[in-house]
KEVEXVO-462977 format. One record per residue (C-alpha): x, y, z. Coordinates in nm, 3 decimals, always signed. Example, Ala and Ser with C-alpha at 12.3 -4.5 7.8 and 13.67 -1.06 7.14 Angstrom:
2
@x=+1.230, y=-0.450, z=+0.780
@x=+1.367, y=-0.106, z=+0.714
//
This chain:
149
@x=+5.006, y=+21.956, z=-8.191
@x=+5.037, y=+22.246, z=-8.397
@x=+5.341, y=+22.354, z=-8.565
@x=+5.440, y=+22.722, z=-8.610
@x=+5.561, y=+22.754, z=-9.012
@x=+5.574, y=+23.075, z=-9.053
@x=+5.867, y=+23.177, z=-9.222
@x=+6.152, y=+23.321, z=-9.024
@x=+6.413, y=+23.553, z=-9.169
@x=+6.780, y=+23.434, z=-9.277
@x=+7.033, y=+23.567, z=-9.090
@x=+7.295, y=+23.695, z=-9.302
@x=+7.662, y=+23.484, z=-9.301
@x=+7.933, y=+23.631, z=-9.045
@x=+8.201, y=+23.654, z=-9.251
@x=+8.323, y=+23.958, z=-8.984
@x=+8.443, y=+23.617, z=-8.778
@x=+8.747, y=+23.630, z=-9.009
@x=+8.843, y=+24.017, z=-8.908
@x=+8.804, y=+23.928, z=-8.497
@x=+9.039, y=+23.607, z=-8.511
@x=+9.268, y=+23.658, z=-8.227
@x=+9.533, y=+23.399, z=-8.288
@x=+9.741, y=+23.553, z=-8.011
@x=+9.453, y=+23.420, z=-7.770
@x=+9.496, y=+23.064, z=-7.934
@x=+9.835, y=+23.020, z=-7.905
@x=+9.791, y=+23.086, z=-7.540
@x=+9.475, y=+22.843, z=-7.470
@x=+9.701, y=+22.576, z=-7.710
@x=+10.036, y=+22.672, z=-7.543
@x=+9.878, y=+22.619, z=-7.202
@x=+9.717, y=+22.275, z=-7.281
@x=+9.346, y=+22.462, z=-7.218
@x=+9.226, y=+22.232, z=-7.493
@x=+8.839, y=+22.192, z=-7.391
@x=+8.837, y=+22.603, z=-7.351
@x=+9.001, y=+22.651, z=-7.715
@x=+8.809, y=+22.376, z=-7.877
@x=+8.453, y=+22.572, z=-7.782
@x=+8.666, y=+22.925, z=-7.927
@x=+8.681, y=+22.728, z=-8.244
@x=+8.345, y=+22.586, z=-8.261
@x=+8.202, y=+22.898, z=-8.177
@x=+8.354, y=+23.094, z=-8.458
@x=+8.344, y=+22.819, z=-8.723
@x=+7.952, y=+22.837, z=-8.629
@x=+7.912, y=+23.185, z=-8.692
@x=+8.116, y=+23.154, z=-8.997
@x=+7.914, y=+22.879, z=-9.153
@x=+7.547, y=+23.034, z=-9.079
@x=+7.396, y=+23.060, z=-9.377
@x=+7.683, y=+23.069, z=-9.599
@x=+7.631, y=+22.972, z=-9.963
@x=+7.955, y=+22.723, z=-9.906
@x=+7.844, y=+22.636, z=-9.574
@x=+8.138, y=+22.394, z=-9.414
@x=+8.297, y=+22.347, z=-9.752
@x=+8.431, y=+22.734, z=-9.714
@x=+8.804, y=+22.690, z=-9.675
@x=+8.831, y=+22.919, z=-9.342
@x=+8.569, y=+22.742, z=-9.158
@x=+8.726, y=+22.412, z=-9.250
@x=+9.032, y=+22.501, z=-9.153
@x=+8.906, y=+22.636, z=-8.797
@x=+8.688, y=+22.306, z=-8.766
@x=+9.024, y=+22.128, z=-8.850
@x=+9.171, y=+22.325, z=-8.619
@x=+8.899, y=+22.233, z=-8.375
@x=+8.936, y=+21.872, z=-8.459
@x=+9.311, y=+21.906, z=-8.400
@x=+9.283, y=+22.050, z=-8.047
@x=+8.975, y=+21.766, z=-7.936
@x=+9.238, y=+21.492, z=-8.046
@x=+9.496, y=+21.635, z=-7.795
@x=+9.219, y=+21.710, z=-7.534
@x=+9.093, y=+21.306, z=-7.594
@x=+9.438, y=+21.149, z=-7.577
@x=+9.502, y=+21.317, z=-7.253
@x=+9.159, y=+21.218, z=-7.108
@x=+9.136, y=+20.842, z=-7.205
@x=+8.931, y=+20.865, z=-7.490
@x=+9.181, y=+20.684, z=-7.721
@x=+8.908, y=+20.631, z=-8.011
@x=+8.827, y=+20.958, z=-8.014
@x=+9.161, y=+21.069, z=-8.020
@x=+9.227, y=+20.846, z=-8.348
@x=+8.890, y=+20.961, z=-8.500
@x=+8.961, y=+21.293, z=-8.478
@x=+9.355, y=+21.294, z=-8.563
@x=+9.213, y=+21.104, z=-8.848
@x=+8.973, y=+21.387, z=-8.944
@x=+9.245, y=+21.668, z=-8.896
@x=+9.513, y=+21.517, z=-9.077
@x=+9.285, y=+21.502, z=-9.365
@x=+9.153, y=+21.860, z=-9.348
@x=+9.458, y=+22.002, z=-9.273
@x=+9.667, y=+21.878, z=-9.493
@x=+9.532, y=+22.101, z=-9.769
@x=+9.662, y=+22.393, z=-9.548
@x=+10.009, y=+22.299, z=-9.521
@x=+10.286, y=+22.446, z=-9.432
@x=+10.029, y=+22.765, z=-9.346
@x=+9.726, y=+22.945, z=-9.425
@x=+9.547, y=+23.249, z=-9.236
@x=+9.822, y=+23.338, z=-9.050
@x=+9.868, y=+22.994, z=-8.891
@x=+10.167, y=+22.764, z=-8.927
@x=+9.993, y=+22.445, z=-8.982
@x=+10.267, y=+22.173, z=-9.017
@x=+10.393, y=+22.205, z=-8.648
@x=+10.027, y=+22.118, z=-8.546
@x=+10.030, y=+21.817, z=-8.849
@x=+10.348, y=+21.735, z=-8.745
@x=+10.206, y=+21.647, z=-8.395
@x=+9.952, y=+21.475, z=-8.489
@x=+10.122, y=+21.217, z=-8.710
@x=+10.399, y=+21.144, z=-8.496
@x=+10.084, y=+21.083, z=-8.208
@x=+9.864, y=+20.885, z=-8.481
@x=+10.089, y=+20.558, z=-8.438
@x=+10.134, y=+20.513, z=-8.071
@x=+9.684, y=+20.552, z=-8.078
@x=+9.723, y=+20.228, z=-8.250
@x=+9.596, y=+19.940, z=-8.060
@x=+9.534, y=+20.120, z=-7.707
@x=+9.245, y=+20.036, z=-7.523
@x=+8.983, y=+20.325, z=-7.550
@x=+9.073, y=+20.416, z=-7.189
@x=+9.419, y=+20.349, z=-7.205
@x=+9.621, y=+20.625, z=-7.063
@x=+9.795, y=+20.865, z=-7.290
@x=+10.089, y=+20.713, z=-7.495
@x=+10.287, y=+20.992, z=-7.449
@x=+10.469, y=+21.089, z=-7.108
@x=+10.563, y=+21.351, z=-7.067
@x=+10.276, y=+21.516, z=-7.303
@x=+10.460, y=+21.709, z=-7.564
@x=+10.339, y=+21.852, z=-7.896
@x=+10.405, y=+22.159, z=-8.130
@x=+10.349, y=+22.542, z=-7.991
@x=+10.087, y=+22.721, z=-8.181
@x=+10.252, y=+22.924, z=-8.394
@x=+10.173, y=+23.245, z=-8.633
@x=+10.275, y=+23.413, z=-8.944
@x=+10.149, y=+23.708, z=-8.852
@x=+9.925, y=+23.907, z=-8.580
@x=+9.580, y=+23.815, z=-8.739
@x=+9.442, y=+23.722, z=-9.087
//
């Protein structure tokens, strides 16, 4: 086998991600519980924003977008049976976002931490596949500061 090492260009970072946030277009995905749909928005952007960045994922807008992102999976999980990865990723979000609070970028973060630590304790002990521990499903609306960052 022979292995092609020629050297390929470096793309340059997108930091142009930050200018085309459309927060208005996550507060509906969140707001209508289209979880899976918003967690790829967020993984796509915090992708582009981390491509060959000199701070990679310790920028503090793409770690608040994969925090974001981590957020939204716990949600998705908790409502699909996957209890540990529900608690893994609360977990992970409450840490990251934390250093946000109460908003940054235009988001209000502590309605979406506030969710997530009143959910944390009823994870506790479930079964993986247990169903979610909260009927009806309710959590925080995304909300804004402002239009876009």
């Amino acid at each position: 086998m022979i292995l092609d090492l020629q050297s390929q260009p470096l793309l340059p970072p997108d930091r142009a991600v930050l200018s085309e946030l459309d927060w208005g277009e996550v507060a509906t995905l969140w707001n209508n519980n289209q979880l899976g749909q918003l967690h790829d928005w967020f993984n796509e952007r915090w992708s582009r924003l981390i491509r060959n960045s000199p701070l990679g994922v310790r920028d503090p807008e793409a770690e608040l977008l994969q925090a974001l992102a981590f957020a939204t999976l716990a949600l998705f999980f908790t409502q699909s049976q996957n209890q540990d990865g529900a608690r893994l990723l609360i977990d992970d979000a409450l840490l990251a976002l934390g250093k946000y609070r109460p908003s940054y970028m235009g988001v209000r973060i502590e309605p979406i931490y506030g969710t997530l630590q009143d959910l944390r304790p009823m994870l506790v002990g479930l079964a993986t596949d247990a169903q979610c521990p909260m009927y009806p499903f309710v959590y925080a609306k995304f909300e804004t500061t402002r239009a876009a960052p």
